[in-house]
One Martini backbone bead per residue (centre of mass of N, CA, C, O) as a GRO file, in nm:
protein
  369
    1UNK     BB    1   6.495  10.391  12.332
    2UNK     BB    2   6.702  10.210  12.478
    3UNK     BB    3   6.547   9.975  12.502
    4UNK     BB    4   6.507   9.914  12.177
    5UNK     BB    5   6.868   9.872  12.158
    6UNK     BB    6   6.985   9.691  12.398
    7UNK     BB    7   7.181   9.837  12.571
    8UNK     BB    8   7.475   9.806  12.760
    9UNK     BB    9   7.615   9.957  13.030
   10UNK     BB   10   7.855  10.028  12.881
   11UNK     BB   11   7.825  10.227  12.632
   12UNK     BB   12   7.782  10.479  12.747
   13UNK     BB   13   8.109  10.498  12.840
   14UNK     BB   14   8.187  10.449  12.530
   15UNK     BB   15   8.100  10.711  12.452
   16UNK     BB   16   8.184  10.946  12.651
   17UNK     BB   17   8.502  10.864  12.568
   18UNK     BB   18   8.449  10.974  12.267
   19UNK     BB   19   8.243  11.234  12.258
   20UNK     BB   20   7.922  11.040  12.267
   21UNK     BB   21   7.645  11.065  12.341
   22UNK     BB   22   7.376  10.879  12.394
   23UNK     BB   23   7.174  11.050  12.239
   24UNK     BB   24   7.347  10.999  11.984
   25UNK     BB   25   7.337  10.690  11.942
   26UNK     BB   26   7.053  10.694  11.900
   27UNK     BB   27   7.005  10.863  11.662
   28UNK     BB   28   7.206  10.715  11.473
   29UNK     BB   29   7.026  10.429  11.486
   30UNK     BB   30   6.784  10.510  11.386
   31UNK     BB   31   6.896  10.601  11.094
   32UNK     BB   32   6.984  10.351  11.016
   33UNK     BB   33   6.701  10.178  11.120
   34UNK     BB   34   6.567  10.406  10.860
   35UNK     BB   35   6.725  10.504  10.658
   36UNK     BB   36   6.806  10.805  10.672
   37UNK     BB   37   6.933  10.930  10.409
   38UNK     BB   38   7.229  10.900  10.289
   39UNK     BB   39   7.512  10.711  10.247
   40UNK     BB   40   7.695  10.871  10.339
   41UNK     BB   41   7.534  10.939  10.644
   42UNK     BB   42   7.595  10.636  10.727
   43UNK     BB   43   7.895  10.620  10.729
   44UNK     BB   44   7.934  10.811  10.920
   45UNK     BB   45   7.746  10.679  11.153
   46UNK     BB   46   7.924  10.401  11.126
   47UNK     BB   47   8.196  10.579  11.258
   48UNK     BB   48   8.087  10.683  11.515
   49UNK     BB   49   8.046  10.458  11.641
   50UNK     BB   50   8.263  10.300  11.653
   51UNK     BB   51   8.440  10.498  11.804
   52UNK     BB   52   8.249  10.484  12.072
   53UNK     BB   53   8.250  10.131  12.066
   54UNK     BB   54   8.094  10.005  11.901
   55UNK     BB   55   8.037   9.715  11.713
   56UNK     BB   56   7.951   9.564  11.447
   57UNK     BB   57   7.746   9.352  11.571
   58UNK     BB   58   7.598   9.541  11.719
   59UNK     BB   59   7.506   9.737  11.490
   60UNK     BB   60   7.360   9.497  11.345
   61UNK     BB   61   7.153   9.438  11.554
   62UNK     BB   62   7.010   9.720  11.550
   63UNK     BB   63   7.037   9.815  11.205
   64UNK     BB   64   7.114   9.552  10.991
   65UNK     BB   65   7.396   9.655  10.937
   66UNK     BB   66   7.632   9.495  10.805
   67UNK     BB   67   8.014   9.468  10.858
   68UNK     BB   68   8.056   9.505  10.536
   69UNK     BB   69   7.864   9.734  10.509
   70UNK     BB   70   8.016   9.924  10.740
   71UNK     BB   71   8.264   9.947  10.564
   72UNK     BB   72   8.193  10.050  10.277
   73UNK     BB   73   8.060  10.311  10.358
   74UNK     BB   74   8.287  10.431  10.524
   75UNK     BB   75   8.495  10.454  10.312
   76UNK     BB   76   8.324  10.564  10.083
   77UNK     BB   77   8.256  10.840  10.247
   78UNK     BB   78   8.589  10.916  10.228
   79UNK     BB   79   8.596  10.915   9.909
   80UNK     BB   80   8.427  11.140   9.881
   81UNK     BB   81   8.590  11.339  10.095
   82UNK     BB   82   8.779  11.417   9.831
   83UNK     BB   83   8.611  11.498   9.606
   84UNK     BB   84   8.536  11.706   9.741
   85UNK     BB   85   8.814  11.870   9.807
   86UNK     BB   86   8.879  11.860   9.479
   87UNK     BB   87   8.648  11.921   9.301
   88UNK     BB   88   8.435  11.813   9.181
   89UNK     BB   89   8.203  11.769   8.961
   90UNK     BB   90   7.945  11.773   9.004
   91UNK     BB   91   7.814  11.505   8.833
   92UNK     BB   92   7.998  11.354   9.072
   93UNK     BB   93   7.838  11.452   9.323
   94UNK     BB   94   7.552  11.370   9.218
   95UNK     BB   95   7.606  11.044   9.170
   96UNK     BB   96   7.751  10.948   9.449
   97UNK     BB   97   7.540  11.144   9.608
   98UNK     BB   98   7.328  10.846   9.592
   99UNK     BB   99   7.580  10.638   9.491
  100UNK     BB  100   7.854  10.422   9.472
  101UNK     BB  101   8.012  10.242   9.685
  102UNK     BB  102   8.133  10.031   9.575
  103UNK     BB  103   8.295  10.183   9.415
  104UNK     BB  104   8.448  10.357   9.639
  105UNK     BB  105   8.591  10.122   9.765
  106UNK     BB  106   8.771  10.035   9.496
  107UNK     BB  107   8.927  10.321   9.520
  108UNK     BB  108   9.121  10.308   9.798
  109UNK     BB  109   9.406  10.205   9.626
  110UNK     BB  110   9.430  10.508   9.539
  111UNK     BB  111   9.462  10.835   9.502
  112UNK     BB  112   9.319  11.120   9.512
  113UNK     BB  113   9.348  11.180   9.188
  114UNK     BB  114   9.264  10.929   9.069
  115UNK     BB  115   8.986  10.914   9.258
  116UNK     BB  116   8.901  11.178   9.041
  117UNK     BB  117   8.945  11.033   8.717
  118UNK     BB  118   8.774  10.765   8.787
  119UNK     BB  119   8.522  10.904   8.824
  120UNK     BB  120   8.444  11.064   8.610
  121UNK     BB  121   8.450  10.814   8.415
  122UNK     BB  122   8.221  10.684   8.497
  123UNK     BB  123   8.019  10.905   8.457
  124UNK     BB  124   8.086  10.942   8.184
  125UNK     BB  125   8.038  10.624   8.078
  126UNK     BB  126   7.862  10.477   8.240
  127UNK     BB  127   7.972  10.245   8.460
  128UNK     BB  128   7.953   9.956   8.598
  129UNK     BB  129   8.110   9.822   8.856
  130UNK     BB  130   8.284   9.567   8.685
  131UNK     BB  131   8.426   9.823   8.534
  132UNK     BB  132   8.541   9.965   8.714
  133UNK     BB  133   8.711   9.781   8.905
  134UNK     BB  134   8.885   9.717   8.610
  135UNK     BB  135   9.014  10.000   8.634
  136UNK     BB  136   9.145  10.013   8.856
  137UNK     BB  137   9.355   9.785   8.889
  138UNK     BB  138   9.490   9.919   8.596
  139UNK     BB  139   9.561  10.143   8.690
  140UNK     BB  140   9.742  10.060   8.983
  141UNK     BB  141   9.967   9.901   8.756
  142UNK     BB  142  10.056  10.122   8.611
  143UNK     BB  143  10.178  10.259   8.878
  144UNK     BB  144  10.366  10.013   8.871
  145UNK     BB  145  10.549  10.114   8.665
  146UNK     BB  146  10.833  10.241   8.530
  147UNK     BB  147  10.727  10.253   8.293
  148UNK     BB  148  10.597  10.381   8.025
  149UNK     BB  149  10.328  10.319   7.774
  150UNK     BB  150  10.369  10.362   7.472
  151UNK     BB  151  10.069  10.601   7.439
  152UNK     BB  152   9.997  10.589   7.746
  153UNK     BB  153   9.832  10.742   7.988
  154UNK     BB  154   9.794  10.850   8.331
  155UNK     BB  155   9.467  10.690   8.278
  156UNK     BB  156   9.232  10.500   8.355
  157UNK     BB  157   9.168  10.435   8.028
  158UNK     BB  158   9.431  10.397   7.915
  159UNK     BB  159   9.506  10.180   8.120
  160UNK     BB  160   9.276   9.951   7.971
  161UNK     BB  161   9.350   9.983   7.748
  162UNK     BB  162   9.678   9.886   7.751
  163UNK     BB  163   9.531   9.574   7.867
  164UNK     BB  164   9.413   9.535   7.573
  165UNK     BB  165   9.659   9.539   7.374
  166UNK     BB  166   9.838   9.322   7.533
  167UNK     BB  167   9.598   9.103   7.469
  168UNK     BB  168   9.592   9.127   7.173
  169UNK     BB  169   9.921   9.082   7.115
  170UNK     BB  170   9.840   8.725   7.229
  171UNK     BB  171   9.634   8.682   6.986
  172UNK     BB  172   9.515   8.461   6.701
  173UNK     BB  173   9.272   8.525   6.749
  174UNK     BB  174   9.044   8.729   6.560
  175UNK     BB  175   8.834   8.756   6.749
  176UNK     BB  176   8.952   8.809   7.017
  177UNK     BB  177   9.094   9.074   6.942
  178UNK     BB  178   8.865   9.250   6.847
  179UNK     BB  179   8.727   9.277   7.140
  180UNK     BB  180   8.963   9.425   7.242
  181UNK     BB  181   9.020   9.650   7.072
  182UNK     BB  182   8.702   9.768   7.130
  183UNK     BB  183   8.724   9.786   7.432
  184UNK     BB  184   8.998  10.018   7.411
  185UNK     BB  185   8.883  10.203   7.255
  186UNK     BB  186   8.652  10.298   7.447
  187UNK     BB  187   8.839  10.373   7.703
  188UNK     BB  188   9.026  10.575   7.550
  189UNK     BB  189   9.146  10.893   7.588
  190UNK     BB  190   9.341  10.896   7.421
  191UNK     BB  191   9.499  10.951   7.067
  192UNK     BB  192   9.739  10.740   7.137
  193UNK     BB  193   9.598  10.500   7.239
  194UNK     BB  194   9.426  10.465   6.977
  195UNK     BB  195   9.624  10.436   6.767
  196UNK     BB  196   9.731  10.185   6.906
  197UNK     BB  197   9.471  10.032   6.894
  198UNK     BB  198   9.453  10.080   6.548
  199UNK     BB  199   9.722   9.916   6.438
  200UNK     BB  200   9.597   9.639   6.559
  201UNK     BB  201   9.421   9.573   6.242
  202UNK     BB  202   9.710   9.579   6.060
  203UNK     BB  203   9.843   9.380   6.297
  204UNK     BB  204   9.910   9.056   6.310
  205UNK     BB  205  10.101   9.012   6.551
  206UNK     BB  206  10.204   8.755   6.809
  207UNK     BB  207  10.291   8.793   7.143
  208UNK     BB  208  10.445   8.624   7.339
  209UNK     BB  209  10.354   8.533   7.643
  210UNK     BB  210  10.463   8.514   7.992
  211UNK     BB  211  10.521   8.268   8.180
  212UNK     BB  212  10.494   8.166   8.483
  213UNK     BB  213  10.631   8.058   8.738
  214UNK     BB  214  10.672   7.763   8.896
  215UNK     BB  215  10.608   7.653   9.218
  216UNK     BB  216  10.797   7.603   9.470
  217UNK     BB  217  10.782   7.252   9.526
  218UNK     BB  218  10.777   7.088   9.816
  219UNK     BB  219  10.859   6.737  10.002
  220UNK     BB  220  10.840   6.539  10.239
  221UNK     BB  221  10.948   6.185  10.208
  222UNK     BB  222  11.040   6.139  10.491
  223UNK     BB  223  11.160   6.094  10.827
  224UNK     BB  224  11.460   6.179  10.830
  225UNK     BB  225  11.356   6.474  10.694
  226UNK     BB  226  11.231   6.509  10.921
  227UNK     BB  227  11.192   6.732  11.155
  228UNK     BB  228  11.369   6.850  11.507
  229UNK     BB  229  11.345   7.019  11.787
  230UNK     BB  230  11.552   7.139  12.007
  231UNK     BB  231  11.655   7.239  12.344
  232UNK     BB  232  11.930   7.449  12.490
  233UNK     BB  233  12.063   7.435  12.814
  234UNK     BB  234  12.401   7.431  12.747
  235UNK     BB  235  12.724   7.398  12.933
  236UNK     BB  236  12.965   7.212  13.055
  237UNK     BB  237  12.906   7.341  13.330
  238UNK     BB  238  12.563   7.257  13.484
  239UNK     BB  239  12.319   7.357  13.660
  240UNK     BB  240  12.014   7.160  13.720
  241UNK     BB  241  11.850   7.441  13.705
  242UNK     BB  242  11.870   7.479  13.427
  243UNK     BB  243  11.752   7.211  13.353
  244UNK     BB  244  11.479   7.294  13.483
  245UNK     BB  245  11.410   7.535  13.311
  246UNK     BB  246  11.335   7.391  13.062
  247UNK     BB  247  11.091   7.385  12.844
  248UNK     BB  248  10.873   7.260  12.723
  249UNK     BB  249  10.810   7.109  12.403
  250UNK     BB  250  10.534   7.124  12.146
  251UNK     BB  251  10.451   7.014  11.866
  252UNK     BB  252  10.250   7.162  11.570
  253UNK     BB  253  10.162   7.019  11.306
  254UNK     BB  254  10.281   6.916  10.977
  255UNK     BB  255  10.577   7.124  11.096
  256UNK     BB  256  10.669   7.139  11.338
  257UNK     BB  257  10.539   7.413  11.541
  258UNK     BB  258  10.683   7.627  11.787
  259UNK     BB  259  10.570   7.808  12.039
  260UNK     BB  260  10.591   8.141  12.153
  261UNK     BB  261  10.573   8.428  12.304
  262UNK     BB  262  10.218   8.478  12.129
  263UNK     BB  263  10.220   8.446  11.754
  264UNK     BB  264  10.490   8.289  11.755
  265UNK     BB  265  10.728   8.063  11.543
  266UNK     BB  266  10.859   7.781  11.520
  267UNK     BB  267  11.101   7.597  11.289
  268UNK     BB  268  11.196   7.302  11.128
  269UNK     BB  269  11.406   7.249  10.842
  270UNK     BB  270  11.576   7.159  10.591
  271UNK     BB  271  11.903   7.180  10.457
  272UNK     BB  272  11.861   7.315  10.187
  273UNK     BB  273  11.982   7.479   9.953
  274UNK     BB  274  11.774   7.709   9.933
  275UNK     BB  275  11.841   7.744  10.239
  276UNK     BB  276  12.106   7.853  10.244
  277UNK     BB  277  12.063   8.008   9.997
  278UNK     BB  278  11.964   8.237  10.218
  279UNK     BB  279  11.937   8.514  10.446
  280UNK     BB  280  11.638   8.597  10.511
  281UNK     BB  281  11.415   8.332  10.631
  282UNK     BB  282  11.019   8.356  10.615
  283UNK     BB  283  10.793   8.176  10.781
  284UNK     BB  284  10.421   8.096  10.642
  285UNK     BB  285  10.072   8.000  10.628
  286UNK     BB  286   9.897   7.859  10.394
  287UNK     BB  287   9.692   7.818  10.115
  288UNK     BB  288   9.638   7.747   9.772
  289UNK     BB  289   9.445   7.973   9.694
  290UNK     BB  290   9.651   8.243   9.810
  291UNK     BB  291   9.824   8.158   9.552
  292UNK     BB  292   9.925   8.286   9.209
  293UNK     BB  293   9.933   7.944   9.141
  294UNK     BB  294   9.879   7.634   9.078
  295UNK     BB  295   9.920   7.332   9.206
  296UNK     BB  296   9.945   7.034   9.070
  297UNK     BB  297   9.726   7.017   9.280
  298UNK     BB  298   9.389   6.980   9.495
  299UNK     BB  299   9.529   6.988   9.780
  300UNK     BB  300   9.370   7.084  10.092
  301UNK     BB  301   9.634   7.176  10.208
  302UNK     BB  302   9.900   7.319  10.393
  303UNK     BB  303  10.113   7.530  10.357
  304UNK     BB  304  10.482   7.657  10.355
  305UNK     BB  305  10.608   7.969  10.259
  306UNK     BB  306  10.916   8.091  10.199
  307UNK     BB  307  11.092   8.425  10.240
  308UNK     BB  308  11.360   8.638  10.102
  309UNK     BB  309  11.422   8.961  10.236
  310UNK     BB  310  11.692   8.994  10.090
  311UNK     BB  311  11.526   8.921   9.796
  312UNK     BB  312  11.445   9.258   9.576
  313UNK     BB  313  11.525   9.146   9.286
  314UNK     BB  314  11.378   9.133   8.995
  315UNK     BB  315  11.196   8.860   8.830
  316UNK     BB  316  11.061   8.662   8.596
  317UNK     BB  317  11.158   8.424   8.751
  318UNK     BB  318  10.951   8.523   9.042
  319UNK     BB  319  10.806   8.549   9.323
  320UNK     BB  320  10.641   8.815   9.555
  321UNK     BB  321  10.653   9.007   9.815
  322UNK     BB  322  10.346   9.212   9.884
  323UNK     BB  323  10.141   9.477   9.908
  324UNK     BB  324   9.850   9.565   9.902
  325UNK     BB  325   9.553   9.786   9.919
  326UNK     BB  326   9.539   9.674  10.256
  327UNK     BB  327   9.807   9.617  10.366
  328UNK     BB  328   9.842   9.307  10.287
  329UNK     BB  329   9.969   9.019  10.240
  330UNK     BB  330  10.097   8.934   9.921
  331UNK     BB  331  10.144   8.736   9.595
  332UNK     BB  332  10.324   8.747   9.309
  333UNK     BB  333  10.384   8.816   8.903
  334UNK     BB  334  10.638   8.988   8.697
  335UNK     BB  335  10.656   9.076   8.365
  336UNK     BB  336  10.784   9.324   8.474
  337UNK     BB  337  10.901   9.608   8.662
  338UNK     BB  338  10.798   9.738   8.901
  339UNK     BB  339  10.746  10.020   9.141
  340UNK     BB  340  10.681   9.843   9.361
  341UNK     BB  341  10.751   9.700   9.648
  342UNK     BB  342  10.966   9.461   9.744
  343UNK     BB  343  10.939   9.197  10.027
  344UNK     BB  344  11.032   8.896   9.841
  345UNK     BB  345  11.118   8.597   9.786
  346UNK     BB  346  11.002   8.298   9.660
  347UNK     BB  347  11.130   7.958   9.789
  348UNK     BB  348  10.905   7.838   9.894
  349UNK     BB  349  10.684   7.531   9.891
  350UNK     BB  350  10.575   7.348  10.179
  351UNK     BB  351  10.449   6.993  10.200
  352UNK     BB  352  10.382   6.793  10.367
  353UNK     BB  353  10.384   6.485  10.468
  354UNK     BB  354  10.316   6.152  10.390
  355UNK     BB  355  10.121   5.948  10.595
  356UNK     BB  356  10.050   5.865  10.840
  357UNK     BB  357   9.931   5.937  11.137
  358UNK     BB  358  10.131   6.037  11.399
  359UNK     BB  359  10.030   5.918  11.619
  360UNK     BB  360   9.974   5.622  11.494
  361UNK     BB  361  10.311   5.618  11.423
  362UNK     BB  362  10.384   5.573  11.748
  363UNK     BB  363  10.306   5.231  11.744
  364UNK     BB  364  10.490   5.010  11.624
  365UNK     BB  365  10.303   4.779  11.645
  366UNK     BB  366  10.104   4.898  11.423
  367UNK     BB  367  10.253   4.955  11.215
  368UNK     BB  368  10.356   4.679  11.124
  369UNK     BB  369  10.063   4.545  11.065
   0.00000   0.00000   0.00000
């Protein structure tokens, strides 16, 4: 059985390590390589063996379970044995211990409490996947304001009655907002919800909504301003040894980015006023689909962006550095004050120099030509 999962010498060693005999380890791989049992106890399955050791893509090259799917399911399992833990009623332990991982996976960024209401009315109401999917993160931005909604409980349904509510008061079309409202009905869980979206049924008044505000971009537009870093050997006198101490420098990338021990880099940009006035300025290399709002243009170009980590009071004409649901630095814009920490506000999107490839302005006489 070992030689037909081709395990390789190691695993033994990291199986045991793990406090996971080989013969364990062959049991796992073969009930996923036979999907025997529920979801949750693949998820089981693939949360030990990696564990022990195994990568995910010898789980997969092994037992077919993609890298993506033993992400979902071991996740899955975990919020799983959550709403286990709060007793969750019949209807939902046995809806979910059938199906409904990829369900329980987009709950990972609520609270314990929260993927108990939000489990609960999937099954009451019968949601699919993108369905729930919309309630989670209704919910989730709920959570993160300072002030609750009035009329609207802190519950998954009325989370999305209220984000029906908010896009019907400024739509001006009347099936546009009425299918909103009835979107709403659908979801809010409380009388105070249904109230207030079956108010605008009877006023037409339309809240023109906050527009986003325009991306800080900027663009190096010369040679002159394009920077150049250099490196500081001491001060005279100074033995020849300082001098020749002093390591090469070489730049690379369209920002001149100087790397030392590690993954840090270091860059020189102009000091425009944005960046005189920031306290505490942190660049970072980003995609334009990365960000928050699209850019003048569809250049496929890397930017650079710039956060002042010390400007963490909120404006809604200003997009700010958050992290998401799986703590990775994303990029947000909010029209109201949010209840959730702000880590720096965006002063900067700077895209490359435009302009001849670098190595050949190097040849002043090609650039003549």
């Amino acid at each position: 059985m070992t030689d037909s999962f081709h395990r390789n010498p190691s695993q033994p060693f990291q199986a045991a390590k793990a406090g996971l005999a080989p013969e364990e380890v062959d049991r796992l791989l073969l009930q996923l390589r036979r999907k025997e049992g529920s979801w949750v106890e693949w998820g089981q399955a693939c949360q030990k063996l990696q564990q022990s050791g195994l990568g995910p893509q010898k789980i997969f090259e092994d037992t077919g379970f993609e890298p993506i799917q033993q992400n979902q399911v071991i996740v899955g399992a975990q919020v799983y044995q959550t709403l286990l833990k709060l007793d969750a009623p019949e209807p939902v332990q046995e809806h979910f211990g059938r199906k409904g991982s990829d369900i329980l996976y987009e709950m990972r960024v609520l609270s314990e409490d929260d993927r108990l209401s939000t489990a609960a009315l999937v099954v009451e109401r019968g949601l699919d996947f993108d369905e729930a999917r919309e309630v989670v993160k209704a919910f989730k931005e709920l959570t993160y304001l300072k002030q609750q909604p009035e009329g609207f409980a802190e519950l998954p349904g009325d989370a999305l009655a209220w984000q029906c509510w908010r896009s019907a008061r400024q739509q001006a079309d009347l099936q546009s907002r009425s299918r909103l409202i009835a979107k709403g009905l659908r979801f809010a869980q409380t009388p105070e919800a249904r109230a207030q979206l079956e108010k605008l049924l009877m006023d037409f008044t339309v809240v023109a909504p906050k527009s986003a505000p325009r991306m800080p971009v900027y663009r190096i537009d010369s040679d002159e301003e394009e920077p150049r870093l250099l490196a500081v050997a001491g001060q005279l006198p100074m033995p020849v040894a300082a001098l020749r101490a002093v390591p090469l420098i070489e730049s690379e990338g369209p920002f001149g980015m100087v790397r030392f021990s590690g993954e840090g880099a270091w860059v020189a940009l102009p000091n425009w006023q944005v960046l005189r006035n920031a306290e505490d300025p942190i660049a970072l290399l980003a995609l334009p689909e990365q960000l928050p709002a699209a850019l003048p243009d569809d250049r496929p170009e890397s930017v650079m962006l710039v956060i002042d980590r010390a400007d963490r009071t909120w404006r809604d004409d200003a997009f700010f550095a958050v992290a998401d649901g799986d703590e990775n630095l994303a990029f947000e814009w909010f029209d109201a004050e949010p209840e959730r920490s702000l880590l720096g506000k965006l002063i900067l999107v700077l895209r490359p120099k435009k302009g001849l490839d670098q190595d050949y302005a190097k040849e002043l006489w090609q650039v003549d030509e």
